[in-house]
C-alpha positions, 0 to 999 in steps of 0.5 A: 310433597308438602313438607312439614318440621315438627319440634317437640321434647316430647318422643312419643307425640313427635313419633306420633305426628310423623306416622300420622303425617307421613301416612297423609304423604307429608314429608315429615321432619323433626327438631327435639329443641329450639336449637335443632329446629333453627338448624332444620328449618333452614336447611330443609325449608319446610311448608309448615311448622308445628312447635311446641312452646314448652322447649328445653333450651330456647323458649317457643316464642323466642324461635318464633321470633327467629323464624319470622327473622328470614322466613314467611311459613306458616307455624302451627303451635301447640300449647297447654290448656293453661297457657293463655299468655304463652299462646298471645305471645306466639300469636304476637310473634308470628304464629298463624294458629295454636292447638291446645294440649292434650288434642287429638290426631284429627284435630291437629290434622285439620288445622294443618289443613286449615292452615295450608289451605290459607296457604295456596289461596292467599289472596283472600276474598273481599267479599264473604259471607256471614250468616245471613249477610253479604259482607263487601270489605272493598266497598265497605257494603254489607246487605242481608240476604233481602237486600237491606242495607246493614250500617257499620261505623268506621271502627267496625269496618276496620275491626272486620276487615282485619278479621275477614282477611285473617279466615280462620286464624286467630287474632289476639286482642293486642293485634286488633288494638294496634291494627284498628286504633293504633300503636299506643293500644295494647290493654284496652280490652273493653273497646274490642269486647264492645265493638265486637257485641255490636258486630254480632249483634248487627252480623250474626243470626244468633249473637249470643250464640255466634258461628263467624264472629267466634271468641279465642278465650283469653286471646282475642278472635277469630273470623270463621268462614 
């Protein structure tokens, strides 16, 4: 049975998630702090976490930080609409997605579904489809579905190969800057909006209006399969 910590100060959503959770047969945990959430991550050893950010005694992003100290699982967070900072943050600390509050109990369910799908297929395929185009990332082909050859430069191929083997989870802008130009990248946003454009308008059937090449608003991207 997959088991799941859910951390939040707030008792009617962590009441909420456990009967929603437990109902789909997860074993469910619960952790009200930052620091009961530590103490229950290591001794029960969860598949996944879904963390608030907004905790009363240690911030959100620092147990991230934590957590990524000794242990690889997946962390689902849930944030507040206006927090874009805070979600970048978590991002760049090691969260693999985020739901923004208030949500439904059907959207966070299918991120948790999404995220453990991620998690018992790790390795993720070299070779995917977008849209109308086959998309080889080992080869570095990419071919309508005619056959015709799409040409992609070194920075686009790179810029894709980090979305393609993040499906379905958002990367933020730092990231893709630190991941495809280099350490020193961190604020050079503009670089990525135009690199992006090029990859939609080369990938996409419809670039203004893109299906797998989608943008995270005020964090960066993410691939959809």
């Amino acid at each position: 049975m997959m088991r799941v910590l859910i951390v939040d100060d707030e008792p009617q959503i962590l009441r909420a998630l456990r009967i929603n959770l437990q109902a789909r047969q997860y074993d469910v945990v619960t952790a009200a702090d930052g620091a009961e959430a530590l103490h229950a991550a290591a001794a029960h050893k969860p598949d996944l976490v879904i963390l608030d950010l907004g905790l009363p005694d240690i911030d959100g992003v620092e147990v991230i930080r934590k957590l990524r100290s000794w242990s690889p699982v997946p962390i689902l967070i849930l944030s507040g609409r206006l927090d874009s900072a805070g979600k970048v943050k978590a991002l760049d600390a090691g969260a693999d997605d985020y739901v923004t509050k208030p949500f439904s109990v059907g959207e966070l369910l299918a991120r948790v579904r999404a995220v453990i799908r991620r998690l018992n297929n790790p390795d993720t395929p070299l070779t995917v489809r977008l849209g109308q185009h086959t998309i080889d990332v080992a080869d570095r082909q990419a071919h309508t579905s005619g056959g015709t050859a799409v040409h992609l430069t070194p920075i686009e191929w790179q810029l894709l190969e980090v979305l393609v083997r993040n499906p379905g989870r958002p990367v933020s802008q730092r990231q893709l800057l630190q991941q495809v130009w280099g350490p020193t990248y961190r604020t050079e946003t503009d670089y990525l909006r135009q690199y992006m454009k090029h990859l939609r308008r080369k990938l996409e059937d419809d670039p203004a209006h893109p299906h797998h090449l989608l943008t995270e608003p005020g964090m960066g991207y993410r691939f959809q399969p």
